[in-house]
PyMOL CGO cylinders between C-alpha atoms (Angstrom):
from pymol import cmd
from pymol.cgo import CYLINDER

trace = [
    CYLINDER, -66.55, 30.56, 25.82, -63.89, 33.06, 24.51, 0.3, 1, 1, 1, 1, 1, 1,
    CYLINDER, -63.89, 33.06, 24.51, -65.22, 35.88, 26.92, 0.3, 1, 1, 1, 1, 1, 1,
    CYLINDER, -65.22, 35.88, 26.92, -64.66, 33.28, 29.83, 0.3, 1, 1, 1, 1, 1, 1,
    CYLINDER, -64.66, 33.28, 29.83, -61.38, 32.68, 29.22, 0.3, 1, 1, 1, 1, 1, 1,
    CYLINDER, -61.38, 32.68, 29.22, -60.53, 36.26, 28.66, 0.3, 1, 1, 1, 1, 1, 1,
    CYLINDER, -60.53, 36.26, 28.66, -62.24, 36.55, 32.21, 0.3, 1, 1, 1, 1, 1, 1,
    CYLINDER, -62.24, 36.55, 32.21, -60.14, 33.59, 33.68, 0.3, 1, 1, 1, 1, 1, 1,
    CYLINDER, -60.14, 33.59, 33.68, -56.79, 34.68, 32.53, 0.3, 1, 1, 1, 1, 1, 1,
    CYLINDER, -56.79, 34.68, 32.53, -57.39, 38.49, 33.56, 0.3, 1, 1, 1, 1, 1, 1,
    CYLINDER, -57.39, 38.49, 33.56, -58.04, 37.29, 37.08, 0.3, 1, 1, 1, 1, 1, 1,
    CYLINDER, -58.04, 37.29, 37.08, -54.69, 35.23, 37.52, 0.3, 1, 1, 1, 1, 1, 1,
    CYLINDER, -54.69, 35.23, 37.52, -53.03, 37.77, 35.58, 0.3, 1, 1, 1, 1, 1, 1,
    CYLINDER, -53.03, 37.77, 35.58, -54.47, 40.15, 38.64, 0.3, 1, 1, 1, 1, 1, 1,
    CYLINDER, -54.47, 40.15, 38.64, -53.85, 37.85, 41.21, 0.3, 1, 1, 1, 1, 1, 1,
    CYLINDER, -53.85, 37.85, 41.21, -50.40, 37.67, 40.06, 0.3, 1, 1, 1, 1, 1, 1,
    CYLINDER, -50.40, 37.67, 40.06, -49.65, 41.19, 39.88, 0.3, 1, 1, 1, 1, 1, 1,
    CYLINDER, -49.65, 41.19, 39.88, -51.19, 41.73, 43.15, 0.3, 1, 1, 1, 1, 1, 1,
    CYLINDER, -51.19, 41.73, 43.15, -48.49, 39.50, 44.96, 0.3, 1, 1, 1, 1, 1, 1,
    CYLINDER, -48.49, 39.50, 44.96, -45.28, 40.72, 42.99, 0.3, 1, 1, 1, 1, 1, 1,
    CYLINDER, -45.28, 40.72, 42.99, -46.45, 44.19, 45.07, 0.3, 1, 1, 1, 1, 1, 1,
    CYLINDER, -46.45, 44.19, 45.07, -47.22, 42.79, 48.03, 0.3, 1, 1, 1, 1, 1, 1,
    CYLINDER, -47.22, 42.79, 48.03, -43.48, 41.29, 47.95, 0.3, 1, 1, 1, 1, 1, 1,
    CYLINDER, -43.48, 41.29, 47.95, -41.89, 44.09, 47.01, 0.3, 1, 1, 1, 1, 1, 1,
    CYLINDER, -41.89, 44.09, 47.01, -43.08, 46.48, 48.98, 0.3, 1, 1, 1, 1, 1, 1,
    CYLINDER, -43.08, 46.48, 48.98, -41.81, 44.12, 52.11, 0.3, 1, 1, 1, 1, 1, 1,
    CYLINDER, -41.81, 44.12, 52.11, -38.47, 44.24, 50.83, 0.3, 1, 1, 1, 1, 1, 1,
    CYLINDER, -38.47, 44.24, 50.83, -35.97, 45.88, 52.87, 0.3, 1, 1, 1, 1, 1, 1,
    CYLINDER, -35.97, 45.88, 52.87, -32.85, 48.24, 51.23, 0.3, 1, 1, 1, 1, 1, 1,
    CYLINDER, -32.85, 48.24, 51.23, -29.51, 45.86, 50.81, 0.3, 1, 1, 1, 1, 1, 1,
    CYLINDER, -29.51, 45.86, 50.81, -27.54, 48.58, 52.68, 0.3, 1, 1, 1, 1, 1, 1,
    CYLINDER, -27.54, 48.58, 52.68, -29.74, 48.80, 55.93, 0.3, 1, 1, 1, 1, 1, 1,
    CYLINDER, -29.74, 48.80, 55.93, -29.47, 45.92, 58.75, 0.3, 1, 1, 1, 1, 1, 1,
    CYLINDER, -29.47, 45.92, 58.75, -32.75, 45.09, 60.01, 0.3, 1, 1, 1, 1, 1, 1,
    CYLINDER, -32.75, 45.09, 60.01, -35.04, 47.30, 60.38, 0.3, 1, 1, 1, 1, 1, 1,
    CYLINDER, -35.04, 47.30, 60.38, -33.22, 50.37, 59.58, 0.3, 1, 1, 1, 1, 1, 1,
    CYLINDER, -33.22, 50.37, 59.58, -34.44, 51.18, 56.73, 0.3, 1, 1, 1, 1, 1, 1,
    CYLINDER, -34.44, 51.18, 56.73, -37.69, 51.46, 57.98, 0.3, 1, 1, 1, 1, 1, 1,
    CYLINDER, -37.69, 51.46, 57.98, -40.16, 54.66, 58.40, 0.3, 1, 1, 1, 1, 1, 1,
    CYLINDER, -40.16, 54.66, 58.40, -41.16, 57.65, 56.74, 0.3, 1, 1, 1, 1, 1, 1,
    CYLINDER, -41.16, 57.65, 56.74, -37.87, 59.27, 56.43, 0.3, 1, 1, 1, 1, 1, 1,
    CYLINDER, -37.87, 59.27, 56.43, -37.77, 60.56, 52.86, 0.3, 1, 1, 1, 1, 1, 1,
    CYLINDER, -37.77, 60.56, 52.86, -33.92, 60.58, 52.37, 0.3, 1, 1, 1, 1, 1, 1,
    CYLINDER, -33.92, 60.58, 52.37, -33.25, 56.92, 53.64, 0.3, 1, 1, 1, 1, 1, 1,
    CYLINDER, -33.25, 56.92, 53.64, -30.56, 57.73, 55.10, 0.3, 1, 1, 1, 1, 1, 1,
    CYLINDER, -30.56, 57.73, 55.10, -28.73, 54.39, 57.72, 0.3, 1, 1, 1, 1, 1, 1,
    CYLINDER, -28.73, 54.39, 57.72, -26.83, 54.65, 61.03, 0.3, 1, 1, 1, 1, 1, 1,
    CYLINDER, -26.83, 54.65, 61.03, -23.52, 55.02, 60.78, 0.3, 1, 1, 1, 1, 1, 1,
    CYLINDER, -23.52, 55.02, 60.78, -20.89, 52.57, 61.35, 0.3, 1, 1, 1, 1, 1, 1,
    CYLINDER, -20.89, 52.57, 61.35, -21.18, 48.38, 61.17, 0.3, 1, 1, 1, 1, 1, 1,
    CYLINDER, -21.18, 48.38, 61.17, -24.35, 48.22, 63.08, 0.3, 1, 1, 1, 1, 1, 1,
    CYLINDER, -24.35, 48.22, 63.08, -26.22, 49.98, 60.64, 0.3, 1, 1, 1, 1, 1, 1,
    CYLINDER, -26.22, 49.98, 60.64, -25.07, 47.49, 57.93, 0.3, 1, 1, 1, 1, 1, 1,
    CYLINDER, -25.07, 47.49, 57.93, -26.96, 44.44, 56.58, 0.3, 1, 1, 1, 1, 1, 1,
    CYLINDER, -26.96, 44.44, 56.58, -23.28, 42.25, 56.73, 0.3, 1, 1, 1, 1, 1, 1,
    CYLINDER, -23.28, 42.25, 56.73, -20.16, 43.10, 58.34, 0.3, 1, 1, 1, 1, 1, 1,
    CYLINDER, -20.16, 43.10, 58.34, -17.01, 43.95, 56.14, 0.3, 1, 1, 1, 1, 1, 1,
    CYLINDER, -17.01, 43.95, 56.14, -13.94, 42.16, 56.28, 0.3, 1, 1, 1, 1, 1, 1,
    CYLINDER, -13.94, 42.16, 56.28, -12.06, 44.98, 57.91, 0.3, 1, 1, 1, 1, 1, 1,
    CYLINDER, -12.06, 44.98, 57.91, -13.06, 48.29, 59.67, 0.3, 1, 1, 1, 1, 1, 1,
    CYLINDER, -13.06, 48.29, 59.67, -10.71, 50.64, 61.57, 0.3, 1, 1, 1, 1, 1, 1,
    CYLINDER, -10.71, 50.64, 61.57, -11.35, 54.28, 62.98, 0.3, 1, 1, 1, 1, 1, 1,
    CYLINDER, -11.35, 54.28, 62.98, -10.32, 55.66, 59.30, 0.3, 1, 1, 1, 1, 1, 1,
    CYLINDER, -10.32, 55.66, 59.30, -13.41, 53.72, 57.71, 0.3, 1, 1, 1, 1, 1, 1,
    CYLINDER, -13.41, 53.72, 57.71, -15.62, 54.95, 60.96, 0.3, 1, 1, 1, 1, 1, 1,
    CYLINDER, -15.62, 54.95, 60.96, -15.09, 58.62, 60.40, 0.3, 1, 1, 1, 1, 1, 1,
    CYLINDER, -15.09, 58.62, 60.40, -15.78, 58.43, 56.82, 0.3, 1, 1, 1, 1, 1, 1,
    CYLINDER, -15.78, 58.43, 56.82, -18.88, 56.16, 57.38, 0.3, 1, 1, 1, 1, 1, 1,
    CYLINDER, -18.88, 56.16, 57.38, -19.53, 59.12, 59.64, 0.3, 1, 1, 1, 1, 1, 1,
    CYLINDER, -19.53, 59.12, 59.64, -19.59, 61.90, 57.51, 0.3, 1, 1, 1, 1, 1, 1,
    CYLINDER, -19.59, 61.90, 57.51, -20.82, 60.04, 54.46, 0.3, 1, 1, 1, 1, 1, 1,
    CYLINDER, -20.82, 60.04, 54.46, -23.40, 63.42, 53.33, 0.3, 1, 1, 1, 1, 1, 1,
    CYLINDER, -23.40, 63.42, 53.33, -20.59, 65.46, 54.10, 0.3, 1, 1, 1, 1, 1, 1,
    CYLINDER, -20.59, 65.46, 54.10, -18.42, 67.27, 50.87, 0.3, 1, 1, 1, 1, 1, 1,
    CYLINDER, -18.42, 67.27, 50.87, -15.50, 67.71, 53.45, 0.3, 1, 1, 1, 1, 1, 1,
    CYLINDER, -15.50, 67.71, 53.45, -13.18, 64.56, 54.70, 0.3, 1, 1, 1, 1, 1, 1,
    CYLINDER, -13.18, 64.56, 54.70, -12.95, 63.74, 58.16, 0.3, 1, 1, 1, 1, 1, 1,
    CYLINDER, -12.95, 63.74, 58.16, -9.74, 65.40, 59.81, 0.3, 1, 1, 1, 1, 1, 1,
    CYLINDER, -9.74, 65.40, 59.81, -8.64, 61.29, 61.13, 0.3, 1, 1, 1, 1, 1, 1,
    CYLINDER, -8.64, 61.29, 61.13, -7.37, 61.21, 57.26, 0.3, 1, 1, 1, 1, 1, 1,
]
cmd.load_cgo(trace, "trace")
């Protein structure tokens, strides 16, 4: 009876594991809109500008643009 119940609980316990990676695996990155982060492209890497975002901020002007811009970049935009 013991070895049943061993058998019972491993198979929920599998079950169970089996859809937490099923869910995460369909998760998409917080910083990508829909279906940008998407793909094989190892560095992740999203659009620039708003339409690459998941929300829109509260403000964006052509300063926030050109940095969104050159985001990998070690050197500032020259619009600063």
């Amino acid at each position: 009876m013991a070895l049943f119940k061993l058998a019972a609980a491993a198979t929920v316990g599998y079950f169970i594991w089996k859809a937490s990676k099923q869910t995460a695996s369909n998760a998409e990155p917080a910083a990508f809109a829909t279906g940008e982060g998407s793909g094989e492209n190892f560095s992740k890497v999203r659009s620039a500008g708003t339409e690459g975002m998941r929300s829109d901020p509260p403000k964006w002007d052509k300063v926030d643009q050109a940095g969104d811009e050159s985001f990998p970049a070690s050197d500032p935009p020259s619009t600063y």
